[in-house]
C-alpha positions as CSV (number, residue, x, y, z in Angstrom):
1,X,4.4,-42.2,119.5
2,X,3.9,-45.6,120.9
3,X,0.8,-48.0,119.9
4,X,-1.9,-48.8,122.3
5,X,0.2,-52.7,121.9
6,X,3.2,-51.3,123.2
7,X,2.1,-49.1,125.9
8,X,-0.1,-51.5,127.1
9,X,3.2,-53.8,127.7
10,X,5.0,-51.0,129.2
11,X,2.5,-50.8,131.7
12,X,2.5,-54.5,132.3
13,X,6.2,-53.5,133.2
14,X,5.7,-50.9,135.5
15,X,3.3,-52.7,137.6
16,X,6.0,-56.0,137.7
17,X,3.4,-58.4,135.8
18,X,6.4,-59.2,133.2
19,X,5.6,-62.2,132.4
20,X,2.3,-60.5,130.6
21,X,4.9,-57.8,129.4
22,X,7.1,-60.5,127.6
23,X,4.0,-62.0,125.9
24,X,2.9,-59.1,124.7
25,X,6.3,-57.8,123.1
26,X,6.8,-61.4,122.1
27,X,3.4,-61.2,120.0
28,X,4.3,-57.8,118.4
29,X,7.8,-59.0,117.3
30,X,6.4,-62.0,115.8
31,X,4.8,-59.1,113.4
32,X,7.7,-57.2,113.4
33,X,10.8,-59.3,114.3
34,X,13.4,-56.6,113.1
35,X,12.3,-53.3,115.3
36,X,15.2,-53.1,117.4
37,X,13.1,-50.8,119.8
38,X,10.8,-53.9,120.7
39,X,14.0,-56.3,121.0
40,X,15.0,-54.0,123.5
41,X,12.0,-53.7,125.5
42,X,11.2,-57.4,125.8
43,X,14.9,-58.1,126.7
44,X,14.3,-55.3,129.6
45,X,11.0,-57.4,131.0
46,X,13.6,-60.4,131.0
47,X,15.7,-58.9,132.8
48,X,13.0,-57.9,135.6
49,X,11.7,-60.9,135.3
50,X,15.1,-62.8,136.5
51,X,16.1,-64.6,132.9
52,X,19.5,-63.0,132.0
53,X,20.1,-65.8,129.1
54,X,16.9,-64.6,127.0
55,X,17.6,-60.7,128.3
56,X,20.8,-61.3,126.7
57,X,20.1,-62.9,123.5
58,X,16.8,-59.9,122.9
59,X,20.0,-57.3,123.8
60,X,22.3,-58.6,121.6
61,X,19.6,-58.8,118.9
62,X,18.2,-55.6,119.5
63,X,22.5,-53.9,119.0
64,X,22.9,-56.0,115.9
65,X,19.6,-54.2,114.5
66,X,20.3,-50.8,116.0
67,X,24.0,-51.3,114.3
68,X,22.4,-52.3,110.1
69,X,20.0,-49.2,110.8
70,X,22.8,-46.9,111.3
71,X,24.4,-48.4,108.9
72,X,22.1,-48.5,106.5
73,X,21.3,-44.7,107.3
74,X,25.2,-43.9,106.9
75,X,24.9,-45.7,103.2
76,X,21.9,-43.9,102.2
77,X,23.5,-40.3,103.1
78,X,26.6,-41.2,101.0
79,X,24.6,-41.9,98.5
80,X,22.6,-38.7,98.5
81,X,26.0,-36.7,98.9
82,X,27.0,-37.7,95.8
């Protein structure tokens, strides 16, 4: 389930005011820079919004976070297995 934050930016999206959207996920990541799930959603306002150099750089981020979770996740069930 989302917060009232993030759905709130999501509508911002779906009504093309991305500009507001990207501010929005902008403020939420400065709280929580490593949520992958909020990397992706603010490089998908970028995108609509036109700027593929900062859609790409939130992407990238957001797979390089997505990539230590599983990793991480992958670790912690070895560990348990043994």
């Amino acid at each position: 389930m989302n917060s009232p934050e993030v759905e709130r930016a999501e509508e911002l999206l779906r009504i093309g005011r991305y500009s507001e959207a990207i501010d929005r996920f902008r403020a939420m990541l400065s709280m929580e820079p490593e949520r992958p799930d909020l990397r992706g959603r603010v490089a998908e306002a970028y995108r609509l919004a036109g700027n593929s150099e900062r859609s790409f750089h939130h992407f990238h981020k957001a797979a390089t976070l997505y990539g230590r979770q599983n990793r991480s996740e992958e670790h912690t069930s070895e560990l348990q297995s043994h």
